[in-house]
N, C-alpha and C positions, 0 to 999 in steps of 0.2 A: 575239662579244666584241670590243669594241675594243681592237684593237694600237698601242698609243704608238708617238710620232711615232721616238722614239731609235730603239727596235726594227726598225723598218722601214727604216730610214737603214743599222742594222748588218746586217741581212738584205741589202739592196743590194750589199753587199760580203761576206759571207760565206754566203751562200745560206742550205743548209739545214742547216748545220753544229750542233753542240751548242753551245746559249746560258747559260749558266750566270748566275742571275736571281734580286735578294733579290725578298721577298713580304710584303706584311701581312698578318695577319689580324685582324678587329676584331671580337671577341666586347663584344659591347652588353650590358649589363644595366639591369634597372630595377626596381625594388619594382614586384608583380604589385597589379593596382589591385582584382583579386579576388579574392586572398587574403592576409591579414595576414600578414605573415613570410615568404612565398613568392616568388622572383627569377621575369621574364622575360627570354628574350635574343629581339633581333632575329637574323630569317632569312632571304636572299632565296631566292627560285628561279628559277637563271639558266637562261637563255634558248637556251644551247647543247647542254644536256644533259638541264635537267630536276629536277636536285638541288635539294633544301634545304639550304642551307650560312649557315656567318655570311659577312659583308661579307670579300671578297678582292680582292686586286688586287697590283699590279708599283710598285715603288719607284723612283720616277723620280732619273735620274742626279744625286746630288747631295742627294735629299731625306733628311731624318731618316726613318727608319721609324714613328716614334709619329704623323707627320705625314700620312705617305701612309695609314697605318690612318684616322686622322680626317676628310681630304679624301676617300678611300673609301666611308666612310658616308654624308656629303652627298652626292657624288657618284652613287653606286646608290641609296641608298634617301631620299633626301631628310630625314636626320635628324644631328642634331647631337651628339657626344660627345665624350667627352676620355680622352685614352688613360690609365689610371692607371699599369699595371702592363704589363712583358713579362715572360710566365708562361710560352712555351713558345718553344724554336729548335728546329727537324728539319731533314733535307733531303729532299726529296722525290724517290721515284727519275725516273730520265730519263723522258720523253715526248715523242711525235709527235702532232701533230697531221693532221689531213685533207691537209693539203697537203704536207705532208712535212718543214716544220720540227720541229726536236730543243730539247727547251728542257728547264731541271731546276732546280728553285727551291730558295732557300734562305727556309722559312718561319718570318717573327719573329710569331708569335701573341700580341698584346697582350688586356689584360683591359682596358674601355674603359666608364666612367659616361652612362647617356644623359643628355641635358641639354634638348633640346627636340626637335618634330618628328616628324609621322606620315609613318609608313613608307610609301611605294610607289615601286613601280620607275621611279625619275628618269633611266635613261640608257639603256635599251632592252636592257642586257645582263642586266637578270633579268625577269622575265614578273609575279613579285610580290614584297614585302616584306611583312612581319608581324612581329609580338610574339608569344610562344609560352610559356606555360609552362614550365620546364623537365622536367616529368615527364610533359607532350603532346609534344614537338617529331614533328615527322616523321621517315619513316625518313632517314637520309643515309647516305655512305660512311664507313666507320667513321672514317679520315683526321680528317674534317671533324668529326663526334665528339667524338675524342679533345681535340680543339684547343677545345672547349665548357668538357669537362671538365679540361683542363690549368687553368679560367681560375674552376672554381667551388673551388678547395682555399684554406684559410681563411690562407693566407700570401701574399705578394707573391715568393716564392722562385722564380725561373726554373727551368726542369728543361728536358731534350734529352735527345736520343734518343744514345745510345750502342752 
């Protein structure tokens, strides 16, 4: 996974300290083109782990998050959407990674319209992109899941974890 340039500037100086870091998440939808009435969402499968998950990523110093969700899609999967809605905020608990940095996201889970563009893994950190039914997807962590389903309920109502 590629680590932004910020992140590595503040690593420089604070080793492997706890980074406390917002997140987008970009659940994609689209009228499934083979079933009348039925949604697909885009899924990549990143490249580090393995997972099926929607479009994630790290909100760059300064950016809006509805932005960093939309740059995320072109970005990993080569397709284009628009954020409509922010449907879920969590925090995600602490993590290490391999190397020994501590990091603990704060994730804004947008609901996002597709608009044009075939999916495939545009930046080497996922292995593939697709359209998925929602009643096929693959297995993922439940996390990743949740944040599907925070984005299919028929209101624009934010919800978090309490």
């Amino acid at each position: 996974m590629a680590i932004p340039e910020f992140i590595l500037d503040l690593r420089s100086k604070i080793g492997t300290d706890l980074l406390w870091l917002p997140a987008a998440t970009a659940v994609v939808l689209r009228p499934s083109p083979e079933r009348d009435g039925s949604r697909q969402v885009l899924l990549v499968k990143r490249a580090d782990n393995g997972w099926w998950t929607p479009v994630t990523g790290i909100v760059d110093p300064g950016e809006e998050p509805a932005v960093a969700a939309v740059r995320e899609c072109l970005e990993e999967a080569d397709v284009v959407a628009v954020a409509e809605a922010l449907m879920w905020v969590h925090a995600l608990p602490p993590m290490e990674y391999d190397n020994g940095d501590r990091a603990q996201y704060l994730d804004l889970t947008f609901r996002c319209r597709y608009v044009s563009g075939e999916p495939f893994p545009a930046d080497g950190e996922n292995t593939e992109a697709a359209w998925f039914e929602l009643d096929e997807m693959p297995d993922m962590p439940e996390d990743m899941a949740n944040r599907i389903a925070a984005c299919l309920v028929d209101d624009d109502v934010c919800r978090w974890t309490l």
